[in-house]
N, C-alpha and C positions, 0 to 999 in steps of 0.2 A: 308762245307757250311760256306760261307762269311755271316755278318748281319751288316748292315749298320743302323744308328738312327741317326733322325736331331730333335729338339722341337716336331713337328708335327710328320713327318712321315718316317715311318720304311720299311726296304729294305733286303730280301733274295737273296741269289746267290750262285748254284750251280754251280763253274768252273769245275764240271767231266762231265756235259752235258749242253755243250753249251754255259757254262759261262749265262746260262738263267735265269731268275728271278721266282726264289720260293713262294716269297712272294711280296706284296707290300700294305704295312698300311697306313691308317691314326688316327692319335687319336682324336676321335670323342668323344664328352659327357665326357671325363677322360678315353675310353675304346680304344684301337686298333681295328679298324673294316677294313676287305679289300676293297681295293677299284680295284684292279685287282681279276680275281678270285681264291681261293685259291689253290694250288697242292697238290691232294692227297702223304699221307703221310703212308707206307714210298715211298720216292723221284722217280720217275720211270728212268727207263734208258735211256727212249726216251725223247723228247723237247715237242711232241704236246701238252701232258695233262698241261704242266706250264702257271704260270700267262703271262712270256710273253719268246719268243725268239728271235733271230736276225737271218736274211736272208742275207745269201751273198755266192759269191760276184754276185748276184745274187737276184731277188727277184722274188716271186712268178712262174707261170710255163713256160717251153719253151716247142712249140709243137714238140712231138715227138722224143726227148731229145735231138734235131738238131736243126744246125743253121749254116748259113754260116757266114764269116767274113775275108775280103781281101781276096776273092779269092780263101776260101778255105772253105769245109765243116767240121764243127766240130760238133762229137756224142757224147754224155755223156749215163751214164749210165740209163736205164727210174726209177725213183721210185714210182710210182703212177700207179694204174689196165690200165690205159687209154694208157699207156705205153710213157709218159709225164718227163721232170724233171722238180722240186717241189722244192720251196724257198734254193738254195744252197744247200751248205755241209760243214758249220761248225756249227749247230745247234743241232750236237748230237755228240760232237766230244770235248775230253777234253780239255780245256784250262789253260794255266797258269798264276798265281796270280803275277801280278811284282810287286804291290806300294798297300798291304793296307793300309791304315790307316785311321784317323777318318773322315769319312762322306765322304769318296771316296776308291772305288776299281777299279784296273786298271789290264785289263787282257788281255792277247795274244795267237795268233795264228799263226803257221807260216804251210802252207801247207807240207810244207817238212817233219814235223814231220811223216806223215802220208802217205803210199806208195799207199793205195786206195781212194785216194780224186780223188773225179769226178767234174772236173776242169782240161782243158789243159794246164794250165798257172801257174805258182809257184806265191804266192802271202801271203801274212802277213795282220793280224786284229789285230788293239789293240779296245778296247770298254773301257771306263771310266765312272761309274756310280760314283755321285755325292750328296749326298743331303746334303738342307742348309735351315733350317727353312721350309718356305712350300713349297720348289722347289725339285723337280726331274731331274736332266741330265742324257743322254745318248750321251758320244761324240763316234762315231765311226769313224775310219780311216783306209781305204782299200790300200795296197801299191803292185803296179807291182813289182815282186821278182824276172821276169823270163826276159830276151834279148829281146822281142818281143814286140809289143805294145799289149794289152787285154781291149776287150768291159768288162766293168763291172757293178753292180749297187749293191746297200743294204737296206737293211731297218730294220723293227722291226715292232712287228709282237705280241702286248697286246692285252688281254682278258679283261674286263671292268666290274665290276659287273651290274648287271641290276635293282636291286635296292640294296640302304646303308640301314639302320636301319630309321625308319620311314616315308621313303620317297615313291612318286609314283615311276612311269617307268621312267628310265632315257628319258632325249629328248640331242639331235644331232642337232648342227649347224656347218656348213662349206660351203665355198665357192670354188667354180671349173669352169674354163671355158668349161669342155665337160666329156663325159661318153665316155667308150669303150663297145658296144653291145657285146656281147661273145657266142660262140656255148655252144653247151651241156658239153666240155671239161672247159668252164669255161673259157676260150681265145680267146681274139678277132680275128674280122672275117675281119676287115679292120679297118680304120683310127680312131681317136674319131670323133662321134659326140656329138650334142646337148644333153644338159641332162633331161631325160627323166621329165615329172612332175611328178610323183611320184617318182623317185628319188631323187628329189632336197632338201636339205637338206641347201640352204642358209638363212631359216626361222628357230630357234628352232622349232623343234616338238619329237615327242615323237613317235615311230616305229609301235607301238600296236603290232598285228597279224604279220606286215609288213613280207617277210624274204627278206635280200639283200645279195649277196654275185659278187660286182663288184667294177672295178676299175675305181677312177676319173682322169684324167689330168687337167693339168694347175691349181691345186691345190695354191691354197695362203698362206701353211701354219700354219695355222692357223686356230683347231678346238676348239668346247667346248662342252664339256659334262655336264648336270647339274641333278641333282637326288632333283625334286621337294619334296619339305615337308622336307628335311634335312637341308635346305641352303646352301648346300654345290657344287659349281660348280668348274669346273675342263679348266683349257684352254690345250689346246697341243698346242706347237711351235716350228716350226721346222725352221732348215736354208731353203735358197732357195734350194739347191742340191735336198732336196726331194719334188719333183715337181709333185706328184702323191699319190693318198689317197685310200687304198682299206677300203672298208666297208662288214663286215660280220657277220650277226647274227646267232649265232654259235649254234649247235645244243643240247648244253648245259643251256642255256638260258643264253649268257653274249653275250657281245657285242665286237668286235674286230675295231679296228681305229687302222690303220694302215701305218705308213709314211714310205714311199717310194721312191725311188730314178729313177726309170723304170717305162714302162709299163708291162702290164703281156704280157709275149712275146717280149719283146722288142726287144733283138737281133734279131729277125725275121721281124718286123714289120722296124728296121732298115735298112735288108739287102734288103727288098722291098723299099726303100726311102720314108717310111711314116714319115714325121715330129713329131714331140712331143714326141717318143720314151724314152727319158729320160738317153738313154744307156751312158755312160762315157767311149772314149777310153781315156786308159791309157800308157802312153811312160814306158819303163822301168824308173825303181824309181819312177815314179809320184805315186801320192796320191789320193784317194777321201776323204775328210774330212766331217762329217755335227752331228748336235746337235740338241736332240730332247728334248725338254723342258715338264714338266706336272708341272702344277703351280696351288696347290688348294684353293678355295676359302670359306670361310666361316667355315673352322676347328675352 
């Protein structure tokens, strides 16, 4: 276990699963209160139950663990009852530590290490978390490792508490140009459209009852969180690369915002010629690079 401290706010990281995020504080009142939700302790060996983990190279699911791309059908292995693949395969998978030191840890991934990555493409992650006073980074960078060009994408994939110490219900503002409708598998059934009114999320509000578990396109970037009666609001900022926002109120009672770089489905929705996809081919050696920012306000 890595533990990262800026003034403000405090950082866990397990690099034996996933290089995922155990912890994430803020010191609130003189006290550290989470402000992602906490992981049961001790640490489990899987990613799902942690405050947060990263999806790649890959994000959320592909129907029926197939896809085609140039020409050619590629199967992965399903991991999900629906017989689906589900946010990557380096998200339960050890990573290693290159550069700790103060208020930044940098860690790696190279697919080769590992002889059952379900992935047809050899490929490398480094992740760099950062804090500095009341800011949070997450730089991830996905690199083709293998001769061949490969669609890819990423993301990360936070739990949010649903309320701080004093506060109401968290409320949700973001802006999107469209929704992806999705079947029962939770994957879209064709192109984005319009976003629904009760999805729309470009006014702060506050979810109540709500449940949501869908993805936006044409996302801006640019969410906030804010947990009335604290004073404490929260922006997420992300580069353009993640061009897509899933939202899911998790049946634990926390809140997931989620930046993304794909659609759910995207390689499929790419090899139909639906636009906004979000998918990045990559040449050998190329890179995907992008930075997610959480910047709080009122600590």
């Amino acid at each position: 276990m890595f533990a990262l401290e800026s003034s403000q706010l405090r950082l866990e990281v397990n690099p034996e699963v996933g290089a995922s995020v155990a912890a994430f504080e803020a010191r609130l009142g003189g006290e550290w209160v989470p402000v992602m939700r906490p992981t049961p302790r001790p640490l489990p060996q899987r990613s799902s139950p942690y405050s947060s983990f990263t999806l790649a190279p890959y994000s959320n699911r592909i129907r029926g663990a197939r896809f085609r791309f140039a020409g050619r059908e590629y199967r992965l292995q399903p991991n999900t009852p629906e017989g689906n693949a589900q946010h990557g395969d380096v998200r339960n998978r050890s990573w290693q530590v290159e550069k700790p030191g103060p208020g930044t840890l940098v860690c790696s991934f190279e697919s080769g290490w590992f002889e059952d990555v379900n992935w047809p493409w050899a490929f490398t992650l480094l992740k760099t978390y950062r804090l500095e006073g009341n800011t949070f980074d997450t730089v991830l960078e996905l690199t083709n490792a293998s001769d061949e060009p490969m669609p890819a994408g990423f993301g990360l994939h936070p739990y949010f508490v649903w309320r701080l110490p004093g506060s109401r219900d968290v409320e949700l503002q973001f802006s999107a140009k469209g929704y992806y409708r999705t079947d029962a598998s939770l994957i879209p059934d064709g192109p984005m459209g319009a976003v629904p009114a009760e999805l729309d999320f470009s006014r702060s509000r506050a979810l109540g009852e709500q449940k949501v578990n869908g993805v936006y396109g044409g996302w801006d970037g640019r969410a906030r969180l804010e947990w009335p009666g604290s004073g404490v609001r929260m922006w997420l900022e992300a580069d353009p690369v993640f061009s897509h926002l899933v939202v899911f109120t998790a049946p634990d009672g926390t809140l997931a915002v989620e930046p993304v770089t794909n659609a759910t489905d995207g390689f499929n929705l790419m090899a139909q010629g639906v636009e906004g996809h979000g998918v990045v081919v990559l040449g050998p050696g190329e890179s995907l690079k992008g930075r997610v920012r959480l910047r709080l306000e009122g600590l």
